[in-house]
C-alpha positions, -999 to +999 in steps of 0.1 A: -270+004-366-231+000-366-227+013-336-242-017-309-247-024-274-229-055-269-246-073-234-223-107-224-219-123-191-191-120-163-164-114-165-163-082-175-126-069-181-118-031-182-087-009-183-073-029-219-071-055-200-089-087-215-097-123-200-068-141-212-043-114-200-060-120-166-064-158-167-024-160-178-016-136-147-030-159-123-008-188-140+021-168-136+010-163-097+008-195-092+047-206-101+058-204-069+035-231-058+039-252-084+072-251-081+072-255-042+051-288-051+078-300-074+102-300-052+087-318-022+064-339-044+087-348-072+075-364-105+039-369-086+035-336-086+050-333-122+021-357-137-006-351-120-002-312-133+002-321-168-029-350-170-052-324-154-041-296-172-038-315-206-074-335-200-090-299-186-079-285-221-088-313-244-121-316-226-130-283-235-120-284-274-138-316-279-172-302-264-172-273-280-165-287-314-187-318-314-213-302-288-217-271-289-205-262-325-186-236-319-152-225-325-125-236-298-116-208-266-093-229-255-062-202-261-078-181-235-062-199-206-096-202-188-090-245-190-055-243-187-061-224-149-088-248-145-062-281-149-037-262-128-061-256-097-075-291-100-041-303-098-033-283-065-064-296-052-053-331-055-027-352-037+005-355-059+002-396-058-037-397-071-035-423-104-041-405-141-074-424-148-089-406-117-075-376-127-091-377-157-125-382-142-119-353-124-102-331-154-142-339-172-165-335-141-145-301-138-152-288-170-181-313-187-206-304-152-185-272-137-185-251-168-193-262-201-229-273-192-238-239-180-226-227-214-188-224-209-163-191-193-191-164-180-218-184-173-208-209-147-228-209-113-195-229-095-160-230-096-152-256-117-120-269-100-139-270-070-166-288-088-141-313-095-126-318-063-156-320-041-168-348-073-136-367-069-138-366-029-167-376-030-163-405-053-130-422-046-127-405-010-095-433+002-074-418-028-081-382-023-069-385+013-039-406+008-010-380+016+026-385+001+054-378+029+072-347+016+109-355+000+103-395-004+108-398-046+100-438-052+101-452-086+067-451-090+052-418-082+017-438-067+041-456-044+062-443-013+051-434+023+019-420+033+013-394+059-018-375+074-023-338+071-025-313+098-057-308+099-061-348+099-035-349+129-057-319+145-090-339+136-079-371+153-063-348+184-026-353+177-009-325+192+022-332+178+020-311+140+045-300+115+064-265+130+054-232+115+085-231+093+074-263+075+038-247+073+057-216+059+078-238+031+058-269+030+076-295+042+039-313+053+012-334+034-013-318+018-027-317-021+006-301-041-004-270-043-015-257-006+013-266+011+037-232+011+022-206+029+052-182+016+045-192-022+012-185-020+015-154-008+035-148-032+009-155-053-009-126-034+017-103-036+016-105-076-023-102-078-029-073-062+003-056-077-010-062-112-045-054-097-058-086-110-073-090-081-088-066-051-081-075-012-116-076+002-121-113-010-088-130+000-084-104+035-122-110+047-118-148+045-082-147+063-095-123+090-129-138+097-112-172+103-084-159+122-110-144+144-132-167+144-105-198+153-087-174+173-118-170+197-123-209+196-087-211+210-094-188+234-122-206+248-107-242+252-069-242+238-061-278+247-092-285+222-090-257+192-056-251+177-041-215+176-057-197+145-022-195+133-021-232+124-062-233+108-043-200+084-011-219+073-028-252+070-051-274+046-065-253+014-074-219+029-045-195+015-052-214-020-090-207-019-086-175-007-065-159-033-067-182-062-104-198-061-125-176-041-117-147-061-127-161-094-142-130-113-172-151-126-184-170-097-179-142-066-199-107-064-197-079-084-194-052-053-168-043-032-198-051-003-205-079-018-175-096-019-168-082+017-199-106+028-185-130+005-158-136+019-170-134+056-196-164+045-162-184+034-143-176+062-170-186+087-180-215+070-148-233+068-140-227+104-176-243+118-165-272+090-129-277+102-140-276+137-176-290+139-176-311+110-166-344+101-147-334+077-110-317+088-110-294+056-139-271+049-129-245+022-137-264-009-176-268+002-178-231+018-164-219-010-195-236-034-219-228-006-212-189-015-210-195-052-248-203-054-253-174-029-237-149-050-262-142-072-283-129-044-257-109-029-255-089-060-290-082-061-285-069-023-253-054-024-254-035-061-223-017-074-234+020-075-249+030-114-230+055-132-238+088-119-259+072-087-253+086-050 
C-alpha cells in the first residue's frame, strides 16, 4: 500500500516542473510591465503594487492559519501573482484602504473560499477587480496622466482612457507609439503593448504557457473589430487600437491563461479563448461599459467546466 494514487485538483504540473516554478515565471514575465508602470506612473504605481501584493499575501496566511488550520502556502507565489495582477488591474492613484478591500475580496471570495490554489472556479484578481469596480466605480476610473509625479501619489491630473475617449466618440486618441510604450491612462499594468508582449515572448519560450489561449482571443477580436470597422469606420475604431488598448494584451497572456481556471484541451482552450475574444468586443462596442475583458474573461471561467466535459483531452492510449 506504499505505492498510492495521489488524485488533487488543477493544476497539474509535468515535465519537473512544479507550481511555484510556474507561478514565479509568470512574475518574472511580468517585469517589463511593472517596470513600464513605474516609470510613467511613479511612486503610485510603486504603492499600490506593494499594498496589494503585501495584503494578497497576508490575507492568505491569516486564513489559512485561523480558518482553515492548515499550514501556510504562501511561499508558492500563487498570492504573490495574485497581488501583482490586482495591482495592474487598478489605476496607479486608487487610495491603500480600497486596495485592501480589494487585496481580501480577491483572495477571501476569489480563492480561499473555494478551498484555496486548484479549486477556484474564477480568477481571483479578476474577482477583485470587477468587486472593486463595482463598488467604488468613480475611483476605479479616475486615470493618472502619464509622467505627472505630485507629492502625493492620489493627487495630480486626471485623464480618460482610450477606450473612454472612443466610448464618448473622441476621435482624437493617443498615437500607436504611445499605445506601443504607454505613454496613455490606463490601470499600471496594461498600458505597454511592447512589455507585455514581452511578457509573451518569455511564456511560451519557457513553455509556461501554450499559444491557443492568448492567439484565439487576439485574432477573434481583431477579426471581429476589424469587420465592425469595416462596416462603419467613422463609428468603430480600427481593430488595431481595440488590440493595443484597455486590458486585452494583459488578460490574454497573463489572466486568461491561468492553468486552474481555463480548459484542460488544446480545443478547449481554442473555444475558450474565441468566447473571450468575442465577448469583449460585443462589450467594448455595445456595452455601456468601454472595457469588456475583465467580465468575458469570468463569463468563460464558469463555462469552463463544461467545455472540458465537451472538448476532453484524449486518454492515454485513446484514438
Amino acid at each position: 500500500m506504499e505505492n498510492k494514487i495521489i488524485i488533487s485538483p488543477s493544476p497539474h504540473i509535468h515535465s519537473g516542473d512544479s507550481v511555484s516554478k510556474n507561478m514565479y515565471g509568470v512574475l518574472i514575465a511580468l517585469m517589463p510591465a511593472l517596470l513600464v508602470s513605474l516609470y510613467y506612473f511613479g511612486l503610485g504605481s510603486l504603492i499600490v503594487t506593494l499594498v496589494s501584493v503585501a495584503a494578497c499575501v497576508l490575507f492568505e496566511y491569516l486564513i489559512q492559519k485561523f480558518f482553515f488550520k492548515q499550514p501556510a502556502t504562501i511561499t508558492d507565489g500563487s498570492a504573490i501573482l495574485t497581488g501583482l495582477l490586482l495591482a495592474f488591474n487598478l489605476p496607479s492613484n486608487l487610495p491603500v484602504w480600497i486596495i485592501l478591500i480589494g487585496a481580501l475580496a480577491a483572495i477571501g471570495i476569489g480563492k480561499m473560499s473555494f478551498g484555496g490554489l486548484g479549486n477556484n472556479i474564477f480568477n481571483p484578481a479578476l474577482v477583485g477587480r470587477v468587486f472593486l469596480l463595482i463598488s467604488f466605480p468613480a475611483q476605479m476610473t479616475t486615470w493618472p496622466v502619464p509622467g505627472t509625479f505630485p507629492m502625493s501619489y492620489m493627487d495630480g491630473q486626471t485623464g480618460a482612457t482610450v477606450l473612454s475617449l472612443m466610448n464618448e466618440g473622441v476621435t482624437q486618441l493617443p498615437t500607436y507609439t504611445d499605445m506601443l510604450l504607454g505613454n496613455m491612462g490606463g490601470s499600471l499594468g496594461e498600458v505597454s503593448a511592447i512589455a507585455l508582449v514581452l511578457g509573451l515572448i518569455f511564456l511560451l519560450v519557457r513553455k509556461i504557457i501554450t499559444w491557443h489561449i492568448p492567439i484565439s482571443i487576439i485574432l477573434t477580436s481583431f477579426i471581429f473589430t476589424g469587420i465592425m470597422h469595416l462596416v462603419n469606420p467613422a463609428e468603430y475604431a480600427h481593430p488595431i487600437i481595440h488590440i493595443l488598448s484597455g486590458g486585452l494584451l494583459l488578460g490574454a497572456i497573463f489572466m486568461a491563461t491561468d492553468y486552474v481556471t481555463s480548459p484542460m484541451s488544446k480545443s478547449g482552450m481554442l473555444v475558450f479563448g474565441i468566447g473571450i475574444g468575442l465577448l469583449t468586443s460585443l462589450i467594448r462596442l455595445f456595452g455601456a461599459y468601454p472595457e469588456g475583458m475583465s467580465f468575458a474573461i469570468l463569463i468563460m471561467n464558469a463555462l469552463t467546466p463544461l467545455i472540458n466535459l465537451y472538448f476532453k483531452p484524449k486518454h492515454f492510449g485513446g484514438k
